[in-house]
C-alpha positions in Angstrom: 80.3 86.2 83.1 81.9 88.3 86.0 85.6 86.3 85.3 85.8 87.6 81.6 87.8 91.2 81.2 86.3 94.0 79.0 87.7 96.1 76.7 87.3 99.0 79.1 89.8 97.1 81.1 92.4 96.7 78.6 91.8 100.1 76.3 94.1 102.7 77.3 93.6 106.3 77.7 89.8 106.5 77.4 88.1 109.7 77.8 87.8 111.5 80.7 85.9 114.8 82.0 88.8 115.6 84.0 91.4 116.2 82.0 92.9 119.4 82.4 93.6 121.3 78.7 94.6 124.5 78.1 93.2 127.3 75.7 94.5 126.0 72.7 93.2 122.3 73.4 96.4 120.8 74.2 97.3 118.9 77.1 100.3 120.8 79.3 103.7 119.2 80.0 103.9 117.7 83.9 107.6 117.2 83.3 109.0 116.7 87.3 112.9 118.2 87.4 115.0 115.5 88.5 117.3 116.0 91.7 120.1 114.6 92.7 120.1 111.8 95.1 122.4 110.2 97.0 124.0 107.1 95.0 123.3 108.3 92.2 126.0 108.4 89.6 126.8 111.4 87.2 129.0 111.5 84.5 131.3 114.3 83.6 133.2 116.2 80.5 135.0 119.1 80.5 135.9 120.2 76.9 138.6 122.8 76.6 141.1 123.7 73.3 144.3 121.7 73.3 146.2 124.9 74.3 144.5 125.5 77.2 145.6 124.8 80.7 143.4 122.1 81.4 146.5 120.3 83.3 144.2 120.3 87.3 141.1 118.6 85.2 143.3 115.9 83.5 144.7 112.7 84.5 146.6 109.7 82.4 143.1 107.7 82.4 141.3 110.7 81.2 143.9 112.9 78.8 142.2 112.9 75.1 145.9 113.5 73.7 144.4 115.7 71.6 146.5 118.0 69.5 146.6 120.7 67.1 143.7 122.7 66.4 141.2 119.9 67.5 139.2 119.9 70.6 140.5 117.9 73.9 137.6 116.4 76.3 138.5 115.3 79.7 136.5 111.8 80.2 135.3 111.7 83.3 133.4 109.2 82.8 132.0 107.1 79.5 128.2 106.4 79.6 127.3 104.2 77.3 124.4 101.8 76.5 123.3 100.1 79.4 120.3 97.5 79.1 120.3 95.4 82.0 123.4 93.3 81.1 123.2 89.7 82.6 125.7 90.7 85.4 123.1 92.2 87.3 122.3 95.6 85.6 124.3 98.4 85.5 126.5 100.0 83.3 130.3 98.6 84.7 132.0 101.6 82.7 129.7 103.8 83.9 130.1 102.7 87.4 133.7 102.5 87.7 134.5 105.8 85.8 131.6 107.6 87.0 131.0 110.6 90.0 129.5 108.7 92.3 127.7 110.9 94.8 129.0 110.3 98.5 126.5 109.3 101.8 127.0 113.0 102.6 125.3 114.3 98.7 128.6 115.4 97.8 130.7 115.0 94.5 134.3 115.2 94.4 135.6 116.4 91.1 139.3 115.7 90.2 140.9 119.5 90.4 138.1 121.3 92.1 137.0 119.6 95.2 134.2 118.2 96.7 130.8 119.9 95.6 127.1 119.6 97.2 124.9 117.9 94.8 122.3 116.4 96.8 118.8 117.6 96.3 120.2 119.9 93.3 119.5 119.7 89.5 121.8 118.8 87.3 122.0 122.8 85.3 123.1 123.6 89.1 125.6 121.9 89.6 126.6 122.2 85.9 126.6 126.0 86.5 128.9 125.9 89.6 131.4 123.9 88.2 131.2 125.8 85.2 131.7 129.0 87.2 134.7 126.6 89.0 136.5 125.9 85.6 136.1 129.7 84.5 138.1 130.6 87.1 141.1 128.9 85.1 140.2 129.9 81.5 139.4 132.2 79.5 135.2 132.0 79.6 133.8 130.5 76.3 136.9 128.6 75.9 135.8 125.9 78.0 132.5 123.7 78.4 131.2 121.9 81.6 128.9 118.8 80.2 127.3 117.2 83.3 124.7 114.4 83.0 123.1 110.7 84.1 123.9 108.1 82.3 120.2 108.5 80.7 117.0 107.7 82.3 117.1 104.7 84.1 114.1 102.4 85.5 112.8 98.9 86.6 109.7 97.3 85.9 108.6 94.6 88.3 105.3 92.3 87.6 104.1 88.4 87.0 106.0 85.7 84.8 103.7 86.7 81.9 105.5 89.9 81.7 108.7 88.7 80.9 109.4 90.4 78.1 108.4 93.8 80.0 110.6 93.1 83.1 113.8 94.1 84.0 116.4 97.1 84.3 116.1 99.6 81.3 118.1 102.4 80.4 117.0 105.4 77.4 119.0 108.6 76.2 116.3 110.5 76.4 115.9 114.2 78.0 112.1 113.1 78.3 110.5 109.4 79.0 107.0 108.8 79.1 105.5 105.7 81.2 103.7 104.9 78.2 106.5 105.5 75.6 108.7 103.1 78.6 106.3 100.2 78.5 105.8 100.5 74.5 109.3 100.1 74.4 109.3 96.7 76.2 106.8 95.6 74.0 103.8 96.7 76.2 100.9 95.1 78.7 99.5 91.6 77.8 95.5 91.2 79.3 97.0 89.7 82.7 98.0 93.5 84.4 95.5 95.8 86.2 96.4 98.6 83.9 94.2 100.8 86.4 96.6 99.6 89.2 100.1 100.1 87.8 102.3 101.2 91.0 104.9 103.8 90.8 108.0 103.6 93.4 110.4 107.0 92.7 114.0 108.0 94.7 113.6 111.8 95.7 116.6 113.5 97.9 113.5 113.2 101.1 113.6 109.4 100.7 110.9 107.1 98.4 107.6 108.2 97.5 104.8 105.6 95.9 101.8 106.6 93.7 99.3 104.7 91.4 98.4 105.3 88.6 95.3 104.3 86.3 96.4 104.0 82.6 92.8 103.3 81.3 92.2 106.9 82.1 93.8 109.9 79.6 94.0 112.5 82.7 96.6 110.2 83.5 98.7 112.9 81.6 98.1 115.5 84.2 99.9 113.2 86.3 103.9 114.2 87.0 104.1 110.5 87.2 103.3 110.1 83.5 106.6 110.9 82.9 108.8 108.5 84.2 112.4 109.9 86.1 115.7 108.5 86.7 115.4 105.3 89.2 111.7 105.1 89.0 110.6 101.7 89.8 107.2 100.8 88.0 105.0 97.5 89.4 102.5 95.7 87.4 99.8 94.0 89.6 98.4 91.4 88.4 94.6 91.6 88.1 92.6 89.1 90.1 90.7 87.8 87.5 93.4 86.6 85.8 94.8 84.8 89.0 91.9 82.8 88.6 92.5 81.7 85.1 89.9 83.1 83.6 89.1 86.3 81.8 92.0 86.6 79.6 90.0 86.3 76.3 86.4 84.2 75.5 88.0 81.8 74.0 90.4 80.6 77.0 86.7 81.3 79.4 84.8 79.1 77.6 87.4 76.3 76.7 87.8 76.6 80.8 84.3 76.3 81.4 83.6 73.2 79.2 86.9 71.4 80.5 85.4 72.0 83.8 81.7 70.9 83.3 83.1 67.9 81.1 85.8 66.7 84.1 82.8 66.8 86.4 80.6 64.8 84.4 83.2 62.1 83.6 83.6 61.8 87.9 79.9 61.6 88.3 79.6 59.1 85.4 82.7 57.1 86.4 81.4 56.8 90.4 77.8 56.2 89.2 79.1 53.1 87.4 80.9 51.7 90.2 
């Protein structure tokens, strides 16, 4: 009776007296700002007019060849789709194209110079280049894009979350944890869902947390949304480890295979 698993174990975000709402009955947005770390990756654009002086941001790998009246983009780097590709993770465009950020938390951008980005915000830096780039054109006739290559993060846990596992990657400004996990096709009965463990890179170093997704404060939680290079590990609840609990059926079939094996060894010694 103690091995099989409720539903209060497996039903997720049940009430809960502590969930914070505010006057109009709505839960508040715990959206953390993401900061720059060091290795992380950033991808640039700088979009200008084709008559503009642009020559400092442009090299022969990144010229548009726009021309006429249509609108050149310096290519700093291309971020596209990355899903965890079979050579390891990673986007290889991305990687190779990309502005990687130094050991010291510093960018170098082609025509501008190195740049402090560690610990910053991505609308920082985007401002201060923006204000860098100004400097050479006229203002409005010029646009700084500065990004991630979307949000990216891991998710660690037992063989019977294969399908959940791996290194995934969204375009999304926003990513909640459940929105990440519904999107890997969600928890089978096997995980402590009040146990999932969060690892996340901040510019001080790593900091872990736990969260309980059987609980709807859960949402109060900063770590309900999930951030760029967020690691998330699903432990494996104990009763399962046993191999029991993970629906009646399977405890009882376990039971009687058990009780039936030990009375075919009593029956077979009691005949010798």
């Amino acid at each position: 009776m103690t091995s099989c698993i409720t539903t209060k174990d497996v039903q997720y975000m049940q009430p809960s007296e502590s969930l914070v709402i505010n006057e109009e009955g709505l839960v508040p947005y715990n959206v953390p700002v993401y900061r720059i770390t060091k290795n992380d990756i950033l991808t640039l654009n700088i979009v200008t007019t084709p008559k503009g002086d642009a020559a400092q941001f442009y090299s022969a790998l990144n010229t548009s060849g726009g021309s006429g009246g249509s609108t050149g983009m310096s290519n700093m780097a291309i971020g596209g789709v990355g899903s965890g590709a079979a050579s390891g993770g990673g986007n290889a465009n991305f990687y190779f194209n990309g502005l990687k950020v130094d050991a010291n938390g510093d960018i170098n951008v082609f025509g501008i110079g190195f740049i402090k980005v560690e610990g910053r915000t991505i609308e920082e830096v985007s401002k201060e280049i923006q204000d860098k780039v100004n400097e050479n054109f006229q203002e409005g006739k010029s646009e700084v894009r500065l990004n991630t290559n979307g949000i990216t993060f891991y998710v660690l846990g037992d063989i019977e979350t294969t399908g959940v596992t791996g290194e995934k990657v969204v375009h999304k400004n926003t990513l909640t944890i459940t929105e990440a996990l519904a999107m890997s096709g969600g928890l089978n009965r096997t995980v402590d869902r009040r146990n999932i463990m969060i690892h996340r890179k901040l510019p001080e170093g790593i900091k872990t947390a736990r969260i309980d997704l059987t609980r709807e404060d859960v949402m109060n939680s900063p770590y309900y949304y999930v951030q760029n290079g967020d690691e998330i590990y699903l432990n494996t609840r104990s009763k399962s480890l046993n191999g029991l609990g993970k629906d009646p059926i399977q405890t009882l079939t376990t039971g009687v295979s058990v009780i039936t094996t030990a009375l075919s060894i009593y029956l077979l010694l009691k005949n010798l």
